[in-house]
C-alpha positions as CSV (number, residue, x, y, z in Angstrom):
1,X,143.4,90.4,72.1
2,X,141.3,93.3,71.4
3,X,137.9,93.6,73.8
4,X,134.7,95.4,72.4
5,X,133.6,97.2,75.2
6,X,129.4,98.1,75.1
7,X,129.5,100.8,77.7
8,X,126.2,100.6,79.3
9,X,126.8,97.0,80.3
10,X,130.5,96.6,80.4
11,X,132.4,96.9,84.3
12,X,135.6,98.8,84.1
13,X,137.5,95.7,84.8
14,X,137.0,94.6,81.1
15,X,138.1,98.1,79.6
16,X,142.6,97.0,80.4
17,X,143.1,94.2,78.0
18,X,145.3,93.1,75.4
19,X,145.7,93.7,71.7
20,X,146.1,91.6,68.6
21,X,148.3,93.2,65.8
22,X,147.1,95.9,63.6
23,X,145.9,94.6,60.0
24,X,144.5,91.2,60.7
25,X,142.3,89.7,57.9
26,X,138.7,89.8,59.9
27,X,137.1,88.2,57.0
28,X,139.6,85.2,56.7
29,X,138.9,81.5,57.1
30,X,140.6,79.9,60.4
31,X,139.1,76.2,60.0
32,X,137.1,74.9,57.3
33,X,135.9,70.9,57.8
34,X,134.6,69.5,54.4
35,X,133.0,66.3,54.3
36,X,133.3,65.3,57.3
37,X,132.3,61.8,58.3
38,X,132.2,60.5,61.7
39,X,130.7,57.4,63.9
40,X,130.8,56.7,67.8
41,X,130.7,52.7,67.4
42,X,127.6,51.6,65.3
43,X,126.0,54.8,66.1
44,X,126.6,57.8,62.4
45,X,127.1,61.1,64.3
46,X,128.3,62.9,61.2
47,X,128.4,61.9,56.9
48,X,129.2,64.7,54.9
49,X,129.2,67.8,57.5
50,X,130.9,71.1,55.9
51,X,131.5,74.0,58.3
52,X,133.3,77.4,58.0
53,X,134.6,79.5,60.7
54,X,136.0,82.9,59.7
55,X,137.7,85.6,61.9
56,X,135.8,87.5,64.2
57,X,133.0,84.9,63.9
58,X,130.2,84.4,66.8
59,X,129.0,80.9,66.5
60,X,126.3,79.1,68.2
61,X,126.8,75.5,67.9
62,X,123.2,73.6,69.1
63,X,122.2,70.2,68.4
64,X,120.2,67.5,70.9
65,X,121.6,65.4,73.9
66,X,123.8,62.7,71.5
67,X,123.7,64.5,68.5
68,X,128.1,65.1,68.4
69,X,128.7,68.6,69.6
70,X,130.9,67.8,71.9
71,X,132.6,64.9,69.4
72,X,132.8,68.0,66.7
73,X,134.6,70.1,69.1
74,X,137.1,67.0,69.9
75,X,137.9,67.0,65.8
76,X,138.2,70.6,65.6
77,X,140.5,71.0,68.2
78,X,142.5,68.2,66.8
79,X,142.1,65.9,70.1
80,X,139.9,63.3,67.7
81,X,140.4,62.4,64.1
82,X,137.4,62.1,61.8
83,X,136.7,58.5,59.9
84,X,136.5,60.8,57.0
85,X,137.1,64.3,55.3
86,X,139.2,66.9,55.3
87,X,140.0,69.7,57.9
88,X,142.0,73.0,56.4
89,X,143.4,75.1,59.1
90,X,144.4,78.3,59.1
91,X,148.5,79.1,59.2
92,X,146.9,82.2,61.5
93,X,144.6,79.8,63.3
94,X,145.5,79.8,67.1
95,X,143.5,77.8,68.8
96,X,142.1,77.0,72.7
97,X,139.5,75.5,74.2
98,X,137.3,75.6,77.1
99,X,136.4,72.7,78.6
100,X,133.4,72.1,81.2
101,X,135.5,71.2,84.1
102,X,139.0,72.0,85.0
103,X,141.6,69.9,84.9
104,X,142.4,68.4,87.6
105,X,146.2,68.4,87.5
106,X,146.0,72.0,88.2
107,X,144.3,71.4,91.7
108,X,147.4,71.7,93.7
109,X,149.0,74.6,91.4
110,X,148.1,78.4,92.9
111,X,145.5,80.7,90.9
112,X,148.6,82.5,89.7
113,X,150.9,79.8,88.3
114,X,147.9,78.3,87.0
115,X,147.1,81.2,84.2
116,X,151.2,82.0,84.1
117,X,151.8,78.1,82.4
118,X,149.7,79.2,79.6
119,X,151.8,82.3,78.6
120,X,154.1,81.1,75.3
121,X,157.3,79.7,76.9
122,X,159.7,83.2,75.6
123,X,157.3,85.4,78.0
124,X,157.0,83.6,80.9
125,X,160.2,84.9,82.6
126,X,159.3,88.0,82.3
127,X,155.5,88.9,81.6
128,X,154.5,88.6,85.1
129,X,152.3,91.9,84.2
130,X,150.1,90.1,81.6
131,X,149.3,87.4,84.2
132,X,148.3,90.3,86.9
133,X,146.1,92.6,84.4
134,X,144.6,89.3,83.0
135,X,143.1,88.3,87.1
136,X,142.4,91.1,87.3
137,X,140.0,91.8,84.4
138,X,138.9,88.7,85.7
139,X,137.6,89.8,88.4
140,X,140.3,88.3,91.1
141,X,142.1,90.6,93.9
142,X,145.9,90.2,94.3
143,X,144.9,88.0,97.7
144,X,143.2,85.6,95.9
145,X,146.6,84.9,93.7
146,X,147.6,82.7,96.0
147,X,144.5,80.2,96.3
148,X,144.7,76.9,95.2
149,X,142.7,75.9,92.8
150,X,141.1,73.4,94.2
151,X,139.8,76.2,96.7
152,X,138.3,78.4,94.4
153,X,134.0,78.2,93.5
154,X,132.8,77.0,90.3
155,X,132.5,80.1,89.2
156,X,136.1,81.0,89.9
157,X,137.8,78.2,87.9
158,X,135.1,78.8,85.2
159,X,136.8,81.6,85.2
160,X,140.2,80.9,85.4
161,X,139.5,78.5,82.4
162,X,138.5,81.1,80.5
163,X,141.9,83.4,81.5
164,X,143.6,80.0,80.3
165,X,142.0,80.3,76.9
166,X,142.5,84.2,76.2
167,X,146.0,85.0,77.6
168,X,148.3,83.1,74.7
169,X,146.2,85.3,72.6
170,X,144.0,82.6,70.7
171,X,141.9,84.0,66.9
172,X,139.8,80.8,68.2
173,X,138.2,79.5,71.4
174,X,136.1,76.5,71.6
175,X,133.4,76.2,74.2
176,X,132.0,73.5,75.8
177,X,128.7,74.7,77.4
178,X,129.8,77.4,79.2
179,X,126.8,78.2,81.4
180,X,125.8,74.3,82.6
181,X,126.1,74.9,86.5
182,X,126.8,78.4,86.5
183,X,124.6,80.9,88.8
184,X,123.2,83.7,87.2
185,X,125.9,86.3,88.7
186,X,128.6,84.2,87.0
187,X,126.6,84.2,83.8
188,X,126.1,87.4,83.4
189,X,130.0,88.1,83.9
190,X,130.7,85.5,80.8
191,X,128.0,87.4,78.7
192,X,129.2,90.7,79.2
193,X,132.9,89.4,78.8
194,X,131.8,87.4,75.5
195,X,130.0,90.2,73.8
196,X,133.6,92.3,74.5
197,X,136.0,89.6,73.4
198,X,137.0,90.4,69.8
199,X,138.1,87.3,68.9
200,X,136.1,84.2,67.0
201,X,134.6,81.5,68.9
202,X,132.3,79.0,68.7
203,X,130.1,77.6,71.4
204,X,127.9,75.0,72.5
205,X,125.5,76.0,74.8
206,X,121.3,74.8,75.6
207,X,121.0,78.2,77.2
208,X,119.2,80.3,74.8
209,X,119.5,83.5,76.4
210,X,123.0,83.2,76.3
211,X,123.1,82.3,72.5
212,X,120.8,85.1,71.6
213,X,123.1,87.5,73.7
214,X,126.2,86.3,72.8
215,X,126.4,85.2,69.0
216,X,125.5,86.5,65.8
217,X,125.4,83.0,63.6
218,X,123.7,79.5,64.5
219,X,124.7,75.9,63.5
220,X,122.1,72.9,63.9
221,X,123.8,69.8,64.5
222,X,120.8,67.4,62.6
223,X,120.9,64.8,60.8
224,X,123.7,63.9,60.8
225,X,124.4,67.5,58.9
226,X,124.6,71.4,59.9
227,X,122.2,73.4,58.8
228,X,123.8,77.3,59.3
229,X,122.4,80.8,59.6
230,X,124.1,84.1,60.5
231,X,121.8,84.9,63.3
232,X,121.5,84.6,66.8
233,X,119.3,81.5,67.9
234,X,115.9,82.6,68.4
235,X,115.7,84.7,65.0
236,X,118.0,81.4,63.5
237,X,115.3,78.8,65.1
238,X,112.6,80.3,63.3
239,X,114.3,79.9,60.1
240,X,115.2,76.4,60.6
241,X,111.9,75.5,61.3
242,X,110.3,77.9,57.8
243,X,113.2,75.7,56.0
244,X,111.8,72.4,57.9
245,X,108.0,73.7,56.9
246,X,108.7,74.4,52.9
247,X,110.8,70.9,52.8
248,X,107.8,69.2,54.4
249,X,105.1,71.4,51.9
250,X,107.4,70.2,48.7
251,X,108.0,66.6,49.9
252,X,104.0,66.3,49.6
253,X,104.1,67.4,46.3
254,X,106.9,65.3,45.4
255,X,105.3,62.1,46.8
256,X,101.8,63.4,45.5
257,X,103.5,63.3,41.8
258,X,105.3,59.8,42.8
259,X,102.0,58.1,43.5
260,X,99.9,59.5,40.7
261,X,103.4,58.4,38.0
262,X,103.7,54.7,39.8
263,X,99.6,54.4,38.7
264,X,99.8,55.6,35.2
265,X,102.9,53.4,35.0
266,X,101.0,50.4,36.5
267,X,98.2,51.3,34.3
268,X,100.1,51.3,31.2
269,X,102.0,48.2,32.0
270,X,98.5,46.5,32.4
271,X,97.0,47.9,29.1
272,X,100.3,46.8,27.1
273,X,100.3,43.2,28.7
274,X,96.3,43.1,27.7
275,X,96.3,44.0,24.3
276,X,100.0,43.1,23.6
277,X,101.1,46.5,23.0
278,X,104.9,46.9,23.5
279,X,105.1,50.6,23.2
280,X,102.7,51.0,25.9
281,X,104.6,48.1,28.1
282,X,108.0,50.3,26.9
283,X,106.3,53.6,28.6
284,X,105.5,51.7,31.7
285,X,108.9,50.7,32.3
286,X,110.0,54.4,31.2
287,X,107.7,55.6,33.9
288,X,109.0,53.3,37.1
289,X,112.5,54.1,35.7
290,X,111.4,57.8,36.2
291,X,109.2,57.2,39.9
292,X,113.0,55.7,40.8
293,X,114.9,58.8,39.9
294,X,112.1,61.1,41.5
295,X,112.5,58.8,44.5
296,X,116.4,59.1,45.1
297,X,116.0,63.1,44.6
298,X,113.1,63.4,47.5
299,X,113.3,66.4,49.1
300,X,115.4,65.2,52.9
301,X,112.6,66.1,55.5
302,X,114.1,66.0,59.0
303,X,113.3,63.1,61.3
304,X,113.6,64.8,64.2
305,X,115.8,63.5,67.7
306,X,113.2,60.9,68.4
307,X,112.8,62.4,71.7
308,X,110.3,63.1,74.1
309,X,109.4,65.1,77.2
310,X,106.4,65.0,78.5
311,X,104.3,65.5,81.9
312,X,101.2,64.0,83.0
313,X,99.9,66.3,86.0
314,X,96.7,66.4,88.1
315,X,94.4,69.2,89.2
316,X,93.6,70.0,92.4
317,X,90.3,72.0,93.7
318,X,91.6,74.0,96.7
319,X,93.0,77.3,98.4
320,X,96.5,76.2,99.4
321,X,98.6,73.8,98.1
322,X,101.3,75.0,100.5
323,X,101.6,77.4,103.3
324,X,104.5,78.4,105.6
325,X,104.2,80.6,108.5
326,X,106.9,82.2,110.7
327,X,110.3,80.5,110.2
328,X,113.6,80.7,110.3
329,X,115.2,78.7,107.6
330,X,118.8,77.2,109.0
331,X,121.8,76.5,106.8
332,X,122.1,72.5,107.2
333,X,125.0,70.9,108.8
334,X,126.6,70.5,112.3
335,X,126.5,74.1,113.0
336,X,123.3,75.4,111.2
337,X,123.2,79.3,110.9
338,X,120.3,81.3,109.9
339,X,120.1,82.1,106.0
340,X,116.4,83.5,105.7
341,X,113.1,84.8,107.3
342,X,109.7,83.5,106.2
343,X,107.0,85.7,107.6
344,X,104.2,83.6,104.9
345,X,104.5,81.9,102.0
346,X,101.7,80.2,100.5
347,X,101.3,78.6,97.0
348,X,98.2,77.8,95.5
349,X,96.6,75.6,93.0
350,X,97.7,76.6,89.4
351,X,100.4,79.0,91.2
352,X,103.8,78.7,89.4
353,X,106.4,79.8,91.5
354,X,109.9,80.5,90.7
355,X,112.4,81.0,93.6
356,X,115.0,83.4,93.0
357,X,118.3,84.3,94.7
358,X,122.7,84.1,94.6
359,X,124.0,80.6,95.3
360,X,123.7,79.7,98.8
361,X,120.9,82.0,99.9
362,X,119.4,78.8,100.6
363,X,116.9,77.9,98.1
364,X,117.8,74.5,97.7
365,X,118.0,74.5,101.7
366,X,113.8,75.6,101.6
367,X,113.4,72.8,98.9
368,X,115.1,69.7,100.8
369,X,112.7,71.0,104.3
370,X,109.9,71.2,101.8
371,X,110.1,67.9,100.6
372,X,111.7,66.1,103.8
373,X,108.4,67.1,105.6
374,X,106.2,66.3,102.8
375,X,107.9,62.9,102.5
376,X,108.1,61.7,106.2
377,X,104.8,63.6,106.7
378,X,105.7,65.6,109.5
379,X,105.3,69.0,108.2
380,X,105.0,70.0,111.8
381,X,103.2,73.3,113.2
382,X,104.9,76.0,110.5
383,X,104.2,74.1,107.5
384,X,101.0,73.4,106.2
385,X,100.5,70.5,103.1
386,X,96.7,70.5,101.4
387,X,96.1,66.5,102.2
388,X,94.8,65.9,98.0
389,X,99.0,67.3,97.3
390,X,101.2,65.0,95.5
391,X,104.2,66.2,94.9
392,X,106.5,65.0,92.2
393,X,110.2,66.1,92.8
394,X,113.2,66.6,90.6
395,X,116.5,67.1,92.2
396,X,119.4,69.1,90.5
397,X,121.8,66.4,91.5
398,X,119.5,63.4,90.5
399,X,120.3,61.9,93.4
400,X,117.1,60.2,93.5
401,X,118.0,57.8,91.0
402,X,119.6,54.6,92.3
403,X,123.0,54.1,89.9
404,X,122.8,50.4,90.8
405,X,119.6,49.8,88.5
406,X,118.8,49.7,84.9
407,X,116.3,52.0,83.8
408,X,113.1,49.5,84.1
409,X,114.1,48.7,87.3
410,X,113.8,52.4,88.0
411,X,110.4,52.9,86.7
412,X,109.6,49.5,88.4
413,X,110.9,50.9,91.7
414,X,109.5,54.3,91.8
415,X,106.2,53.5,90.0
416,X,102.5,52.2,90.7
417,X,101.4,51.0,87.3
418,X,102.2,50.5,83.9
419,X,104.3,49.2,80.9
420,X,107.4,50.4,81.6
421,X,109.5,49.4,78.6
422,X,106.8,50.9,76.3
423,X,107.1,54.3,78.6
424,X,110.5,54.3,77.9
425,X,110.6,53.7,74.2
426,X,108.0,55.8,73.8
427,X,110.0,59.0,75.6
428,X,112.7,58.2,73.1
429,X,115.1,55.6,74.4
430,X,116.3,52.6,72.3
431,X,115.0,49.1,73.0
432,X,118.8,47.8,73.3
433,X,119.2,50.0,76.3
434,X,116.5,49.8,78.5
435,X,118.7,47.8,80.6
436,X,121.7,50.3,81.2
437,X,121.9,50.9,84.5
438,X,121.6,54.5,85.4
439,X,125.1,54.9,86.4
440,X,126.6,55.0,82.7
441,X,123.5,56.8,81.2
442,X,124.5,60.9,80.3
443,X,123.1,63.5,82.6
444,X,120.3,64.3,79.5
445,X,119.7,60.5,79.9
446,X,119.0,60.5,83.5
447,X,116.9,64.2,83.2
448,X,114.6,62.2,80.7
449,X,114.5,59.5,82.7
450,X,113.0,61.2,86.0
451,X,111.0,63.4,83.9
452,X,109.1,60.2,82.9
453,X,109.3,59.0,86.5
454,X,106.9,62.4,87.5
455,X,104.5,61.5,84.6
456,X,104.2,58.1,85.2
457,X,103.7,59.1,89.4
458,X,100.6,61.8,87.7
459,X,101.5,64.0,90.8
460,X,99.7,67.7,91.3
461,X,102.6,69.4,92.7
462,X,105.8,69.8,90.7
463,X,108.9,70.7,92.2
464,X,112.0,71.6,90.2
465,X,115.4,72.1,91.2
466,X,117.1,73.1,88.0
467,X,115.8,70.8,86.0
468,X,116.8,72.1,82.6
469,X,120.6,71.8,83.8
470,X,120.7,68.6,81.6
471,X,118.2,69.2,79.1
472,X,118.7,70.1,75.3
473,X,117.0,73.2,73.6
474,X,114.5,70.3,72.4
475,X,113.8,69.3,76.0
476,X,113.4,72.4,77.7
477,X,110.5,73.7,74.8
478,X,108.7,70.0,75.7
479,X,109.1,71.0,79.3
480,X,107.6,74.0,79.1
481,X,104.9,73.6,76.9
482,X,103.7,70.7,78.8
483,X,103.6,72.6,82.1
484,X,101.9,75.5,80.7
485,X,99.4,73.4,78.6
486,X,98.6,71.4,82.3
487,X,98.0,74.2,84.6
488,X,100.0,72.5,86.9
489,X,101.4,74.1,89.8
490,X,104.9,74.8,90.3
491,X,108.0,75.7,92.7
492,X,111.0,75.8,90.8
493,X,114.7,76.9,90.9
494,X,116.8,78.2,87.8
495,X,119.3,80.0,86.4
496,X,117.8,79.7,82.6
497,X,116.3,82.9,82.1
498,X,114.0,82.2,78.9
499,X,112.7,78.9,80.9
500,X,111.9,81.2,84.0
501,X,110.5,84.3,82.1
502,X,108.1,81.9,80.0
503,X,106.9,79.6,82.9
504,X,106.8,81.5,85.9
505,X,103.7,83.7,87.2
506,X,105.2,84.4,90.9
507,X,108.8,85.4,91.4
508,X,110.0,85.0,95.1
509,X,113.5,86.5,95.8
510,X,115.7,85.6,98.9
511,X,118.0,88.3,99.5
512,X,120.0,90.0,102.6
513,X,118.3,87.0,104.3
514,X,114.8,88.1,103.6
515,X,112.2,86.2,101.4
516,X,110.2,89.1,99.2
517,X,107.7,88.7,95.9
518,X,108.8,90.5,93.0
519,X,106.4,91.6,89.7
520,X,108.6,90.4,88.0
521,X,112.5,88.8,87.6
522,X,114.1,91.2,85.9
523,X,114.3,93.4,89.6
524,X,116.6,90.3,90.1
525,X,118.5,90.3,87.0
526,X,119.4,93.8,87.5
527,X,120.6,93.5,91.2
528,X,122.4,90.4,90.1
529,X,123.8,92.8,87.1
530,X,124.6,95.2,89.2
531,X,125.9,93.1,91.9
532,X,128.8,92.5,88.9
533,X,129.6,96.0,87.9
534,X,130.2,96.3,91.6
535,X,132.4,93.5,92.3
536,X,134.4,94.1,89.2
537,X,135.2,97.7,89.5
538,X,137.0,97.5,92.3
539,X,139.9,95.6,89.8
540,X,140.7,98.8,88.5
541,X,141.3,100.6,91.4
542,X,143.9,98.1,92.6
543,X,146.4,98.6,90.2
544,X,147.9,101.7,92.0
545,X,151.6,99.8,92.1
546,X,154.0,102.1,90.1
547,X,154.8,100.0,87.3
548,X,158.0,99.7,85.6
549,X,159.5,101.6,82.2
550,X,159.2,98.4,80.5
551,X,155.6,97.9,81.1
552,X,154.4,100.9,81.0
553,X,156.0,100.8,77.3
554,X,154.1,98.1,76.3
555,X,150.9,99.2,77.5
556,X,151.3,102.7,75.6
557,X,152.0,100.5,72.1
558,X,149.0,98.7,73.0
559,X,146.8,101.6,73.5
560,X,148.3,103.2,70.3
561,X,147.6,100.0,68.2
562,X,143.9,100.2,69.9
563,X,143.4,103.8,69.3
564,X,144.7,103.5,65.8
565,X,142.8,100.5,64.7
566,X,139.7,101.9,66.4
567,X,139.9,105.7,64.3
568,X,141.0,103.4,61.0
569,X,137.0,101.9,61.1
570,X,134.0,104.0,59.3
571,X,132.5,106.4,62.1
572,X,129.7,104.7,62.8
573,X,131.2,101.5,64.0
574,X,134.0,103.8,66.0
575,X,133.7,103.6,69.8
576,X,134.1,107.3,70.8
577,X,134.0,106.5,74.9
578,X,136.7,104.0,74.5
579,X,139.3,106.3,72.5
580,X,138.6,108.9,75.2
581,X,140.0,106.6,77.9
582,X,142.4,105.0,76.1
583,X,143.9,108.7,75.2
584,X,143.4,109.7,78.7
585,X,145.4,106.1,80.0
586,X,148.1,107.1,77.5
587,X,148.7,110.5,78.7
588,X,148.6,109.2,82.1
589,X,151.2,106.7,81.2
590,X,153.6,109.2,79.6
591,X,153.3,111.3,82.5
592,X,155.0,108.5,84.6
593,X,158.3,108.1,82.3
């Protein structure tokens, strides 16, 4: 597996990696699907999709909650079969995938014999060394070898997964939204692995950051279709929606020169039945024959998801909206400890107010107090509510929905007023399942769901925790044009960078148990950055056992295959820094035999 290191961002950790064998076709096909055709009961997911991935491709895979990405994975990866079509794969084609969750059959297994299963069966007796180097570019220590993997964060097995994927040396990895869940630290450790790996991949992801950091081609899942671009999502979205503009412009014209051939042709037909004129009746019927081709060659004009976010959110004339004075914030639990100081914090009318910080700084911890006191209305001495505030809450785990109840039930719970089955038809859900309860509904489902909840309630306070964990691309542009159109004001918690960066006007930061307001998040983004580079170095510097002949070998062939291949490219795509160390590892290395 060769990695592209980009110095300026790349920790050291990522620079000892494996190698795939010189003279590779890069520009080779590894899958092609053609045709395909695929349904999930009465529901078409796919009729006629084509889609190529090449060698050393960087694929973006986006599409709407329901609209098959993770059913197109399933086919390529040969765990589904299509109702139709044809898949040609590769006889290079190696293939892996990484799932959103771990498996849970590895629970009991140590972190170590978890990524040593997945070497090919003639290495594992001796290749101990590729399991070792492989942690620890990881970003694991030798102690934590011997964790089960039930014990390890989310961000550990997400990336242990990913170890799983690389080590048998794959030329394709699947991904299955890669980012859901993950804090920013861990993200930034999959983007700057990502952008190294030199291997294709294709992944489905609503994180658009990510995309646009992390690929260089986009494919829309629509229609039923793909619609491709070699781009990175944001320059890729703008094209999609020019192509969506000039189909809409010409399907005017088409339908413009349909109606005004359907009334010469009715015209005609009258004339000839009037004054008994076949030829004219015999150009009538000529015409409609022609309105029917012109009619089954309309230009396709997409129909969109059928979805819809939307807020409904009050104003409020006042100073405050929120204030908090002197407190120390207390981790919750038996045996609460301190996790941060608030000397003030106030939020005002219009203020929108992102909260910052690692996992388990306690932001989630200020949310609960915030809306435990607004909701029992004992905010007490050191918090402070405007009486005209309304909050409406989203919680990252959804929790607030009752699984027991369909989804008018819901509304009919939680709501004052209304028509609730034409609220929820109207935000996009089919009549036929307005009476699902809320336990089988997907986590987009039950996002929507308490999203039209909050605009039913028309509160003046919104606060988020995460809410665009479960929301498509789609969702998250509703979402945010609908707050920024409403003024409303805001406290939110995220780990999606675009959604902060465009909604956000305040930036509060809880760090080393302090609560501080920033200009802006990238201060964040750079300490959490940082924070990486830091924890990843050290991986390096703990492989000072003395290795044996044998390895040491096979890492000198490795770094002569690198250095070769590397020199073998034109200049400008060379990577100067890299074959300095590589030639400085090598001398090392024959220094030891």
């Amino acid at each position: 597996m060769i990695w592209r290191a980009k110095p300026p961002r790349m920790p050291a950790a990522f620079l000892i990696c494996q190698h795939r064998e010189a003279g590779t076709n890069y520009m080779s096909v590894l899958l092609q699907c053609h045709r395909l055709v695929h349904s999930m009961g009465s529901k078409p997911l796919f009729n006629d999709l084509d889609l190529t991935i090449n060698a050393r491709d960087r694929v973006g895979l986006v599409g709407h909650n329901g609209s098959g990405k993770s059913t197109l994975l399933s086919i390529l990866n040969g765990q589904l079969n299509p109702d139709g079509g044809d898949i040609s794969r590769s006889g290079d084609l190696l293939l892996e995938t990484v799932e959103q969750f771990i498996d849970s059959r590895l629970n009991e297994r140590t972190l170590f014999e978890a990524l040593h299963e997945k070497l090919p069966a003639e290495e594992q007796d001796f290749n101990e060394f590729k399991v070792t180097m492989m942690l620890q570019q990881m970003g694991f220590n030798e102690t934590e070898f011997r964790f089960k993997v039930a014990d390890l964060s989310g961000g550990q097995q997400n990336r242990l997964m990913f170890a799983r994927a690389v080590i048998s040396n794959p030329t394709l990895i699947l991904f299955d939204e890669p980012t859901n869940h993950l804090d920013l630290q861990t993200l930034l450790f999959f983007e700057d692995l990502l952008t190294s790996l030199d291997t294709a991949y294709l992944l489905v992801s609503h994180d658009r950051h990510f995309l646009d950091a992390v690929t260089e081609r986009t494919v829309f899942l629509r229609d039923h279709r793909v619609y491709s671009f070699s781009l990175p999502y944001s320059e890729a979205s703008i094209r999609l929606n020019e192509h969506d503009d000039a189909a809409q412009a010409m399907r005017k014209v088409e339908e413009k020169k349909i109606r005004e051939l359907r009334a010469s042709a009715k015209r005609l037909a009258i004339w000839g039945k009037v004054y008994d004129n076949e030829k004219l009746a015999r150009k009538a019927k000529n015409m409609e024959k022609r309105v029917e081709r012109l009619e089954g060659d309309k230009t396709f004009v997409t129909s969109g998801s059928g979805l819809k976010l939307t807020l409904d959110v009050k104003n409020v004339q006042a100073n405050r909206m929120l204030q908090i004075d002197d407190r120390q914030i207390l981790s919750p639990g038996l045996d609460p400890k301190p996790l941060f100081y608030i000397d003030n914090l106030f939020i005002r009318p219009g203020d929108r107010v992102a909260l910052l910080g690692h996992n388990g700084v306690g932001k989630t911890t200020l949310i609960k107090l915030i809306m435990e006191r607004f909701e029992t209305d004992s905010a007490g001495d050191f918090i402070k509510f405007n009486p005209q505030c309304d909050i409406g809450y989203y919680d990252q785990e959804l929790e607030l929905l009752n699984p027991n109840r369909s989804m008018t039930q819901t509304l009919e719970d939680n709501c004052n007023t209304g028509d609730y089955k034409a609220a929820l038809i109207k935000a996009g859900f089919p009549y036929l399942d307005l009476d699902k309860k809320v336990a089988v509904l997907s986590g987009g489902e039950k996002a929507r769901l308490m999203f039209l909840l909050i605009k039913l309630n028309h509160p003046n306070f919104l606060v988020l925790g995460e809410p665009t964990n479960h929301i498509d691309i789609k969702g998250k542009e509703d979402l945010e044009s609908q707050i920024l159109e409403s003024n409303a004001t805001i406290l939110i918690t995220s780990h999606d960078r675009r959604f902060v960066d465009i909604i956000a006007d305040r930036f509060i930061l809880i760090d080393q148990h302090e609560l501080r307001e920033l200009n802006d998040p990238q201060t964040f983004y750079d300490l959490d950055r940082t924070t990486v580079a830091i924890q990843e170095t050290p991986a390096v510097d703990t492989i000072q056992a003395p290795l044996e002949d044998e390895d040491i070998l096979t890492r000198i062939v490795e770094l002569e295959t690198m250095l070769a291949e590397d020199q073998a490219r034109k200049s400008k795509f060379q990577k100067p820094k890299l074959q300095l160390k590589w030639a400085r590892e090598w001398r090392e290395l024959n220094d030891q035999l």
